[in-house]
N, C-alpha and C positions, 0 to 999 in steps of 0.2 A: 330889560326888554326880553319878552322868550321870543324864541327861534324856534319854528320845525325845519328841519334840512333835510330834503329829500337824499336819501342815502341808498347806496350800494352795495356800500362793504370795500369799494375800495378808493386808492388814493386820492384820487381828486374829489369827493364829495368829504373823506375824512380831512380834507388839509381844508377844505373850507368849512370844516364846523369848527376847526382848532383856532382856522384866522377870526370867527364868531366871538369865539370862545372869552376872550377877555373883557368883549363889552353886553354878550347876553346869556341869558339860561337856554342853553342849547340838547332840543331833544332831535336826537333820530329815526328818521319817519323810513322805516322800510315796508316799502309797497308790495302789494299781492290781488292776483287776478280769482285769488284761490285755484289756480290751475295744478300748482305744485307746491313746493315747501320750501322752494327758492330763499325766498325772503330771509329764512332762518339764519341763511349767511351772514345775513345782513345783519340782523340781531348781535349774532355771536359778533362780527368782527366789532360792531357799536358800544359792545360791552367791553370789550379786552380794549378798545381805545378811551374806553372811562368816560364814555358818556350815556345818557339816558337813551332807549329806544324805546321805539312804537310799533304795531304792527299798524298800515293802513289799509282798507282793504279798498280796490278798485273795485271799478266795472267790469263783472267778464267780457260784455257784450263790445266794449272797444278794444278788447285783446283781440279777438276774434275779426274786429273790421278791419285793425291793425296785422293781420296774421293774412287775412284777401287782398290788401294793400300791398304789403312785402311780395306777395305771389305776383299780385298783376303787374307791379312795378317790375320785382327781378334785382332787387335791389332793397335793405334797409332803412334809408334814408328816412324817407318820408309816413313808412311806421314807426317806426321809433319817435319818431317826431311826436305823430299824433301821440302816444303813448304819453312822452315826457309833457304835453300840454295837459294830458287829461287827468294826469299826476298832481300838476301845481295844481289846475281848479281845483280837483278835490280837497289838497291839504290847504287851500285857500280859507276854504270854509271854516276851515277849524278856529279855534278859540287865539293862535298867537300873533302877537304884533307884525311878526313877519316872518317870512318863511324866505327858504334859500336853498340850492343848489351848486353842484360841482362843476357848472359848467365853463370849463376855459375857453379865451382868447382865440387859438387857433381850431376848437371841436367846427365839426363840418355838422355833428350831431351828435345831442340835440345841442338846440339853441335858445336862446330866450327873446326874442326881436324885442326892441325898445317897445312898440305900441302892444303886442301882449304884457310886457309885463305892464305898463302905464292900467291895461284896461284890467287889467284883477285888481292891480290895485284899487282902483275907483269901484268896480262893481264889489269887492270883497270886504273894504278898508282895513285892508292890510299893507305892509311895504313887501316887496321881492328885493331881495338883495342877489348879489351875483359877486360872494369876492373874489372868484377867479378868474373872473371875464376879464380881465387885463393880464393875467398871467400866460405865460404858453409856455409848452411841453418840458423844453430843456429845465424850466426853471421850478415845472412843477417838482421834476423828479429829484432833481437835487433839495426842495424842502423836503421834498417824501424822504429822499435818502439822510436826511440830516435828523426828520424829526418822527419818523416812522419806520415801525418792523413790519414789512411786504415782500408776499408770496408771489409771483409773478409765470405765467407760462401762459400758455395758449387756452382759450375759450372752453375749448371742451375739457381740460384737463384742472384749470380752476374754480371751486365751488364761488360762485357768484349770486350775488342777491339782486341785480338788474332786471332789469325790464328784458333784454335781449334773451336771458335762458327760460322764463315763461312764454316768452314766442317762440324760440326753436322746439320746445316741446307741442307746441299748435303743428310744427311743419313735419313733413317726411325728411327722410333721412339727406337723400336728394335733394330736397328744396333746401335746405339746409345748408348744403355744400355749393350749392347753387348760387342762391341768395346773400350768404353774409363770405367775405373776405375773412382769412386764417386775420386775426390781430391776436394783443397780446392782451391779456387781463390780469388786475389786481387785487389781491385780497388783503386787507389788512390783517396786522395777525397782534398787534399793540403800539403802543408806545414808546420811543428809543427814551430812555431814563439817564 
């Protein structure tokens, strides 16, 4: 079976391409608005974790409806949302049996709600897999720690290939600080051997 897995660059989209990994050919799909060169992140951490990547390229035109969303909201949530939706359609289209994502158990965001994923599958025919939608936090980090070498610090300080650093380049410095809460981010940086 191949897999595209929409990917990040870090832990949780790299641990579900590894749990992929024994029953299909897994390439890494890192997304871009062409706003910036984000993605690249995402490349490089896809290659040191010894799997195949892709660049795919979005719509600018829903970063931007995603970037007025964030503003009018005052809050992430619900751009990012739209963003991680307009990510699977796209790599829906593509040529794999099924496509997949890092989304765990406890994310507040994004999500994958049972009836989106049902309807790409039917309009796509493709499957959505979700292997870490049963998993949560404590147990992600301990397979990351077990099976992964990760860089970790705060947002603006690690180079990241998400969706979240193409939209804070849409915003002012201000909205920025405004809009997203200080978290932590991960960058994979290889393989534990």
């Amino acid at each position: 079976m191949d897999v595209g897995v929409l990917y990040s660059g870090g832990k949780d989209s790299t641990l579900a391409a590894l749990t992929l990994e024994p029953f299909a050919s897994v390439t890494l799909l890192c997304c871009t608005f062409g706003i910036t060169d984000d993605y690249e992140h995402a490349l490089d951490a896809g290659e040191r974790a010894g799997f195949r990547t892709r660049r795919v390229d979005l719509d600018p035109e829903v970063a931007h409806a995603a970037r007025d969303q964030l503003v009018a909201d005052g809050f992430p949530s619900n751009g990012i949302q739209t963003v991680h939706e307009h990510a699977l359609e796209t790599v829906a289209a593509f040529e794999f049996d099924a496509i997949a994502d890092g989304t765990r158990r406890d994310d507040r965001v994004p999500t994958v709600p049972r009836s989106l994923a049902q309807s790409i599958e039917d309009r796509h025919d493709v499957a959505h897999l979700a292997p870490l939608a049963g998993i949560g936090r404590r147990a992600i980090d301990a397979m990351a720690d077990q099976s992964l070498l990760v860089e970790t610090g705060s947002s603006s300080s690690i180079p990241s290939g998400d969706y979240e650093a193409e939209l804070r380049t849409l915003l002012t410095e201000r909205e920025v600080n405004e809009i997203f809460p200080p978290h932590t981010q991960s960058r994979v940086m290889g393989r534990r051997r």
